[in-house]
N, C-alpha and C positions, 0 to 999 in steps of 0.2 A: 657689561652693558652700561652700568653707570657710571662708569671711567668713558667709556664714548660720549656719550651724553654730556659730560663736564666739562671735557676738549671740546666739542662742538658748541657748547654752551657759549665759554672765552671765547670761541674765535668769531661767532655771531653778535657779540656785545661789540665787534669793531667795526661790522659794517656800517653803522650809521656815522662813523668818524669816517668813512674812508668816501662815504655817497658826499660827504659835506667839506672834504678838502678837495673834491674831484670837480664839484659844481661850479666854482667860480674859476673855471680855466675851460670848463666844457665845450664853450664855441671858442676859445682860441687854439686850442688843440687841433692837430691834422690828422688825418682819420689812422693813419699810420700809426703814430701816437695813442690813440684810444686803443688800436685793435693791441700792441704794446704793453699798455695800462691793463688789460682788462687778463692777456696771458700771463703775465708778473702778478695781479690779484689772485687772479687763479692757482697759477703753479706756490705759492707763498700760505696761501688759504691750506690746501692739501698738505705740504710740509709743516706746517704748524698745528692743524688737526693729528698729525703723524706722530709729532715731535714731542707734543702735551699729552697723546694717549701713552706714547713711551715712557717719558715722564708720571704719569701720574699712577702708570702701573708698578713701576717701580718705587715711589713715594709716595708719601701720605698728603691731599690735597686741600693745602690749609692757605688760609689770609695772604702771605708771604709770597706764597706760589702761586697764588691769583693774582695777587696786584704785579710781581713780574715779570706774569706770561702776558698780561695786558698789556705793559708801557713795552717791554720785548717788542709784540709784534707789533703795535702801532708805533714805535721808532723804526721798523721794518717798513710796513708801507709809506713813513712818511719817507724815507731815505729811496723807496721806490718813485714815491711820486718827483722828490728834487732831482734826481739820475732823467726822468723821463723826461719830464716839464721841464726843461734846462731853462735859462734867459728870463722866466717868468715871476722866479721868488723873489730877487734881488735885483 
């Protein structure tokens, strides 16, 4: 139970990066796109709760493996959001 807890932990410390790369494209997005954005949060969210309880049952969950299960999955959805948001970065 407290290997769940510490995968949900990391993967909840990224939602407030992911509401604040999201918000300044919000009304230029077509709804198509959001409904898109939000099943790729989703299905990404679950494999990386999955991926880190894997992980963390197997290993010992120190400094190292927190700081690169963070930039991991936030290089994840930020590479979700440039794939989606095409035309808008650059």
């Amino acid at each position: 139970m407290e290997i769940f807890c510490a995968a949900i932990s990391v993967t909840l410390t990224q939602l407030p990066a992911i509401i604040l790369r999201y918000l300044p494209f919000s009304k230029l997005v077509t709804h198509k796109q959001k409904k898109t954005l939000l099943s790729c949060y989703t299905i990404w969210f679950i494999l990386e709760n999955i991926l880190l309880f894997v992980l963390a049952d197997n290993s010992e969950i120190s400094p190292l493996f927190y700081r690169l299960a963070i930039f991991l999955g936030a290089t994840v959805y930020f590479f979700i959001n440039v794939i989606i948001i095409k035309k808008m970065f650059f």
